[in-house]
Each structure stands twice: as structure tokens, then as C-alpha cells.
C-alpha positions in Angstrom: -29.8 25.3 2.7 -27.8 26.2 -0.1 -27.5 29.9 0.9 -26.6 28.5 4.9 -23.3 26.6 2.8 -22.7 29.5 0.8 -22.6 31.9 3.9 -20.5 29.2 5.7 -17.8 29.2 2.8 -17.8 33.0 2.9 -17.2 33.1 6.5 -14.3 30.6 6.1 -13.1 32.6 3.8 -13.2 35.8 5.3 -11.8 35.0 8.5 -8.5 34.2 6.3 -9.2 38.3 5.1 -10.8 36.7 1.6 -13.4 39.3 0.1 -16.1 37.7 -0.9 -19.0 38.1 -3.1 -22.6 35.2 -2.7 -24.0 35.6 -6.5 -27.2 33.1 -6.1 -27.8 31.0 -9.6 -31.3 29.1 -9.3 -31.1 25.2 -10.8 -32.9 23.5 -12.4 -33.4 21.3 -9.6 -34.4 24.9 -8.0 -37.1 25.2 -10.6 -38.9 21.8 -11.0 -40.7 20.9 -8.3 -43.3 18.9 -9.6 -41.6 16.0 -10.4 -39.2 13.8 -8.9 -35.2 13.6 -9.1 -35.5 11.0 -11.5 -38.0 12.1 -13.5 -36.3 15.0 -14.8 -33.1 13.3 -15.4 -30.8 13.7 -12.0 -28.0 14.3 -13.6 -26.0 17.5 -12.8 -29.8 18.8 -12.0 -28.2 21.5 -8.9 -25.2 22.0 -10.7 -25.1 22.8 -14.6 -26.0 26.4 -14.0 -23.5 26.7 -11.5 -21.0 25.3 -13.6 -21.8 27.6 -16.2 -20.9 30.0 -14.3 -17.3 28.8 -13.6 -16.8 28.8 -17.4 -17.4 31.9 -17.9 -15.9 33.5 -15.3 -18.9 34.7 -13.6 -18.0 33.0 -10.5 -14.8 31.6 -9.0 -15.9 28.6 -6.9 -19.4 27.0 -6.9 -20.7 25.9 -3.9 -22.6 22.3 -3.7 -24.3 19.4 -0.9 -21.3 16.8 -1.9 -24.0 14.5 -2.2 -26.0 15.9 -4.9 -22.8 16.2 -7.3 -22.9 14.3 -10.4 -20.6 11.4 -10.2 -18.4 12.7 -13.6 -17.3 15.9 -13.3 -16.8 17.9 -17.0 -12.7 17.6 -18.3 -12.6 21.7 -17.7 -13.7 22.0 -14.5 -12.5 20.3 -11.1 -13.5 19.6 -7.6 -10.8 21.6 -5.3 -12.5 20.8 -1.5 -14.5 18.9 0.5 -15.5 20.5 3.9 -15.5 18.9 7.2 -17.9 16.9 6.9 -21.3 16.7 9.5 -22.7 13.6 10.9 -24.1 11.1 8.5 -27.3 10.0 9.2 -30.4 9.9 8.1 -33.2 11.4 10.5 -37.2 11.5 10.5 -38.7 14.7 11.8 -41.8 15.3 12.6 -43.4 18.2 14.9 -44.9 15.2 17.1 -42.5 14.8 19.6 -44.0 11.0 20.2 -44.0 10.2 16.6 -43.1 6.3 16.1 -42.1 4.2 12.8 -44.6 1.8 14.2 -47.7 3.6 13.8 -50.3 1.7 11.2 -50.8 3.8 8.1 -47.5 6.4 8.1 -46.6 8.8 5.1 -43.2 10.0 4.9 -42.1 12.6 2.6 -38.5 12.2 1.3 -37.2 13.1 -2.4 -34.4 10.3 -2.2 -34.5 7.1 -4.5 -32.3 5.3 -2.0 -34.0 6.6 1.3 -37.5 5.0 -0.8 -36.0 1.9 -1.4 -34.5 1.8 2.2 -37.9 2.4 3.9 -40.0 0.3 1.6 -37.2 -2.9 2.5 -37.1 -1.9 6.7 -40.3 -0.6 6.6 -42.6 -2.3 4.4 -46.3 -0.8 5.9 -44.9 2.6 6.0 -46.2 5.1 2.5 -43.4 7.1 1.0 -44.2 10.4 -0.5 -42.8 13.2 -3.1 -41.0 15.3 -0.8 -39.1 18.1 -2.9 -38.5 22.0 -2.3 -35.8 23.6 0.3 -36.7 22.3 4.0 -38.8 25.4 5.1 -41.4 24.3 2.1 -40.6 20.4 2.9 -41.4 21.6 6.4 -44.5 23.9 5.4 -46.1 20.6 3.4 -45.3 18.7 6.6 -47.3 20.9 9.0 -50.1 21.2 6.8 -50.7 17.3 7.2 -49.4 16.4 3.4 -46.9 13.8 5.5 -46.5 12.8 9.4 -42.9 13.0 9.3 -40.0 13.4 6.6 -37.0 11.5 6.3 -33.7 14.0 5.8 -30.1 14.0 5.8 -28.9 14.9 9.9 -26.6 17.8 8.4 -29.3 19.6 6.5 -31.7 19.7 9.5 -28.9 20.2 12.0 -27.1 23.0 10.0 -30.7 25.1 9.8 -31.1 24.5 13.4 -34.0 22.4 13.6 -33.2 19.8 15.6 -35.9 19.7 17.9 -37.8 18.5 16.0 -35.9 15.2 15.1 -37.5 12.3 16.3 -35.8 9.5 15.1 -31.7 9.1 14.0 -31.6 6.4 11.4 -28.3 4.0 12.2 -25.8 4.6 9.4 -25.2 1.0 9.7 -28.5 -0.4 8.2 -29.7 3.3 6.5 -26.1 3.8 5.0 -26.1 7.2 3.0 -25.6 8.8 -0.2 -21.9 8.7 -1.5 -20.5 12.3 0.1 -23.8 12.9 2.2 -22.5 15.4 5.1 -20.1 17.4 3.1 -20.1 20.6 0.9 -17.9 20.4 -2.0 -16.3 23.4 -3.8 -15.9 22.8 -7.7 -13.9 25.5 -9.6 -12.8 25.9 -13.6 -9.3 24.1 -13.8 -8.0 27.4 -15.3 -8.6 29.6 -12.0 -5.8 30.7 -11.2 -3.2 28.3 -9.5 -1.9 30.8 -6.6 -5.9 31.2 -5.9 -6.4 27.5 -5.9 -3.8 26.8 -3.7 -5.5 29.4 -1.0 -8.7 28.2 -1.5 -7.8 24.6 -1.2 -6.4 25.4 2.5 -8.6 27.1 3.8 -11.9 24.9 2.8 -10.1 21.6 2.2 -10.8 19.3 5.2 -7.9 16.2 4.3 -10.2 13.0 6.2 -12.7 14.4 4.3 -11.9 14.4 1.0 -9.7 11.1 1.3 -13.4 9.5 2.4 -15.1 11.6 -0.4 -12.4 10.1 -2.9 -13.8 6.5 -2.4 -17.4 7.3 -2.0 -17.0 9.3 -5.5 -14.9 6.0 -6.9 -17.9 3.8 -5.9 -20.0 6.0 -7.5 -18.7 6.9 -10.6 -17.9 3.0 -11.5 -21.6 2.5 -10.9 -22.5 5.0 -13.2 -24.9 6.1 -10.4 -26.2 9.5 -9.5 -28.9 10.9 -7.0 -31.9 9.0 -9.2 -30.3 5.6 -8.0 -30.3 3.8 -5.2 -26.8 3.1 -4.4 -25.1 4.0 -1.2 -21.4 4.5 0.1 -19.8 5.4 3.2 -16.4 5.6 3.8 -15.0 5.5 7.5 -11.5 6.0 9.2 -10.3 2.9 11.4 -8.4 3.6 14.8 -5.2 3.1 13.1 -5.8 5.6 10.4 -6.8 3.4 7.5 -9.9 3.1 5.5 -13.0 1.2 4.8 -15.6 1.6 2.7 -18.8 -0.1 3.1 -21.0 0.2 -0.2 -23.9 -1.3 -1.8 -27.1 -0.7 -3.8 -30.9 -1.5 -3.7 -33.5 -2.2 -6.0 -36.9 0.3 -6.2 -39.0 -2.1 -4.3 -36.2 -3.1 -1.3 -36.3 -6.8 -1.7 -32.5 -7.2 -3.9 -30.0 -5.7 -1.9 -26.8 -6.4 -2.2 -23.6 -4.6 -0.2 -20.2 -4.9 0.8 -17.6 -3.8 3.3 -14.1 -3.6 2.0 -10.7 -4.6 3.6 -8.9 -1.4 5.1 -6.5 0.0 3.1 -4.4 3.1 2.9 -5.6 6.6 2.1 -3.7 6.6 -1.0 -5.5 4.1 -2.2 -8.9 5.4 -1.9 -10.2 5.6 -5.8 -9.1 2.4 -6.0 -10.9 1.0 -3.1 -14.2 2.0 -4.5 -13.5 1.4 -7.6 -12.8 -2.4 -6.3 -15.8 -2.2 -4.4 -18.5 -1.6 -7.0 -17.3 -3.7 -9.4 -18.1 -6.4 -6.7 -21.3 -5.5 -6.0 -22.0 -5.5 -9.7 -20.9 -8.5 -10.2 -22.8 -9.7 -7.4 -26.2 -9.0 -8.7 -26.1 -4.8 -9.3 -25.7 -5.2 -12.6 -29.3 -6.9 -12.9 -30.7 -4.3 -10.5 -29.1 -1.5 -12.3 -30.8 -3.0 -15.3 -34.4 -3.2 -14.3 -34.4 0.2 -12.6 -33.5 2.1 -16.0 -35.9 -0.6 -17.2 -38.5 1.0 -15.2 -37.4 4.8 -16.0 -37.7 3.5 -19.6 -41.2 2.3 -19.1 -42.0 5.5 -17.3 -40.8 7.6 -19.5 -42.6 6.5 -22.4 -45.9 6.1 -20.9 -48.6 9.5 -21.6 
């Protein structure tokens, strides 16, 4: 998947007569496939190399699944595009076409904190399991019987063509995603050059996008929430242009939930919408979820 978005960017940027060189850096979210996201500490798990990279110059612009970006990016570097982003949705695929949610005794594979909680609240008799690896190895596990279906974002399986084999599309209504699922975003050192970063930005930068992305990320960041929590965010475009953000988070074991839709507001007024947002939904009992789930981590973490 992360090769697909990297070939994507370069095509983009070719067609505008950009040469382009694809130098591959493996994460440590790459690496670590034993354990789950939150296990090995989510934070900046697919990006720190890359953004080593941008430091030192190896690299111009790192490419990154919006979604799996920390919530803080470091003072030196910068987030310069989000793409157009892809339909939202969560799906379940399975390679039995007449695969239902209502079978007794299901196991679906996902790596997601949130998609966990999600399930375990909507779908209480359905078994969750470790899903992690790229989605040929997800999809490998999955064939060999380790799951009867995975749950995965629409754009991933869509963009690597395999959507024959989707079974179910998850309403984004009740399943709301991951705060900038859909959308790759380009990150870049804040000293690359300005005359570059002007290019790059108009050629990659899709404007709905990233005015959506700016709220999500708001949300996020005042939750102090990455990819190991189960928060959610999705901002949406009304028919006369403004925007709403509906946003929320869930504990481990889906029974607290709590979530919110915002007013509509302006586009220039995105940070501050999700900023608004999440401090309601902390107040409104995500503060106390927040608090046992690092409770749990803690618990975790220091058991042998």
C-alpha cells in the first residue's frame, strides 16, 4: 500500500514534468509485526524513519496514509498536502462472497483500536483478532483460515484493486473513521526550499481535503489521541459549502461512547471546530475513558 501512494505521488508529479526518485525507508511499524499498534507505542510508529529522512536531506517529501500520522507533528518539519481524498468507509472482506455479520462464532482480523471497540459495541458475539502486516499478508492469513473476514479501510482495499472481494461497506454514520482516513498526506522539512514547496503544494494539495483534514487533525491533537486510541473524526462539506465535524471516542470494551456533531461553520474556522469539539466530548465523559484506557496500557505494560 505504501509503495501504490508513493507511485501515485510520483505520477502526479510527473505529469506536471517533476523527476522523481521512490527511495523505500522500512518503519518500525514495517518491522514489528508481532504485536499490536498499541503495544509498541503508536506514536509516529510509520513515520519517524521517514522523517529522519526529511532532516537530513535524504528525501524531499515523505509520503504517509493521513490516518496513521501522529497527531503532533515535530516544530522542523511540516505537513504541505493532503490528497483527494477516497471514500471513507470501513469494509469487511472476505473471499466468501455470502459472508454475513450474523454468523454464530465470527473472527475478524483488524489491527485498529477503534474498529475493536466499534465491533465489540455493534457486534458483541463477533471475535476480533491481531490483524497486522501489508494487505497481501493480511490477505494471505485470511485465506489460510486464521480469520473469516477482515475489517479495512474502503481506500486501501479499493486502491490495490481488490474489491471483489468486499462483502460488506460499514455506514460511516455509525462506523465513523479514523481522523484523516481516505487521504495520503505529504510531510516535508520546513527548510525545503519555498519555490519547491509552492510547486508541490499545487500539484498534490487537494483544498476540501485538507480544510476537512484541518479539523479531523484539531480533534485529534486536543485529545492527545493517536492510532492506539479509539477516537474517531470525520469532517463533511454541507450543500452550501460549510463544515461539520462529527467526532467522538469509545472505550476498549464498546459500552461508553460518547460523540458529537458540531454546528457548521466556515472553512476558516476548521482547527477551531475541532478543537471545540473534543474538548466537549472530554468533558462529557472522554476524559474518564481516556483515563482507564492508558490505565489498561499501564497494567499491560507492566505485566511479564
Amino acid at each position: 500500500m505504501a509503495l501504490w501512494q508513493a507511485n501515485h505521488v510520483a505520477a502526479c508529479l510527473e505529469r506536471e514534468l517533476f523527476q522523481t526518485e521512490i527511495v523505500i525507508i522500512t518503519t518500525k511499524g514495517d518491522v514489528v509485526l508481532d504485536r499490536s499498534l498499541d503495544k509498541i507505542g503508536a506514536k509516529g510508529v510509520f513515520t519517524e524513519e521517514l522523517e529522519e529522512s526529511l532532516r537530513n536531506g535524504t528525501i524531499d517529501i515523505a509520503v504517509h496514509s493521513a490516518k496513521d500520522v501522529q497527531s503532533t507533528i515535530p516544530d522542523d518539519l511540516e505537513l504541505l498536502a493532503f490528497m483527494e481524498r477516497e471514500k471513507v468507509n470501513d469494509v469487511i472482506v472476505s473471499f466468501d462472497p455470502a459472508f454475513s455479520l450474523q454468523q454464530p462464532s465470527i473472527v475478524l482480523g483488524t489491527s485498529s483500536t477503534r474498529r475493536r471497540s466499534m465491533l465489540k459495541r455493534y457486534y458483541p458475539d463477533i471475535i476480533t483478532a491481531e490483524s497486522r502486516g501489508n494487505l497481501q499478508t493480511r490477505l494471505r492469513k485470511l485465506e489460510e483460515g486464521q480469520y473469516d473476514a477482515l475489517v479495512l479501510a474502503f481506500a486501501g482495499v479499493h486502491r490495490m484493486e481488490y474489491d471483489h472481494l468486499i462483502t460488506h461497506m460499514l455506514p460511516e454514520t455509525q462506523f465513523v473513521p479514523a481522523a484523516g482516513q481516505g487521504s495520503i498526506a505529504i510531510e516535508c522539512a520546513k527548510n525545503l526550499d519555498l519555490g519547491r514547496k509552492i510547486a508541490l503544494q499545487g500539484i498534490l494539495d487537494h483544498t476540501d481535503t485538507h480544510a476537512c483534514l484541518r479539523a479531523e487533525r484539531a480533534f485529534l491533537r486536543t485529545m492527545e489521541g493517536g492510532c492506539s486510541i479509539p477516537s474517531f473524526a470525520l469532517a463533511t462539506y454541507t450543500d452550501e459549502g460549510l463544515l461539520q465535524l462529527h467526532g467522538g471516542l469509545i472505550s476498549l470494551d464498546g459500552q461508553q461512547y460518547v460523540e458529537e456533531i458540531s454546528a457548521v461553520t466556515d472553512v476558516d474556522q476548521a482547527e477551531n471546530m475541532g478543537f471545540s469539539l473534543a474538548e466537549s466530548v472530554l468533558s462529557r465523559g472522554g476524559k474518564q475513558i481516556l483515563a482507564e484506557i492508558r490505565g489498561h496500557r499501564e497494567s499491560d505494560s507492566s505485566t511479564f
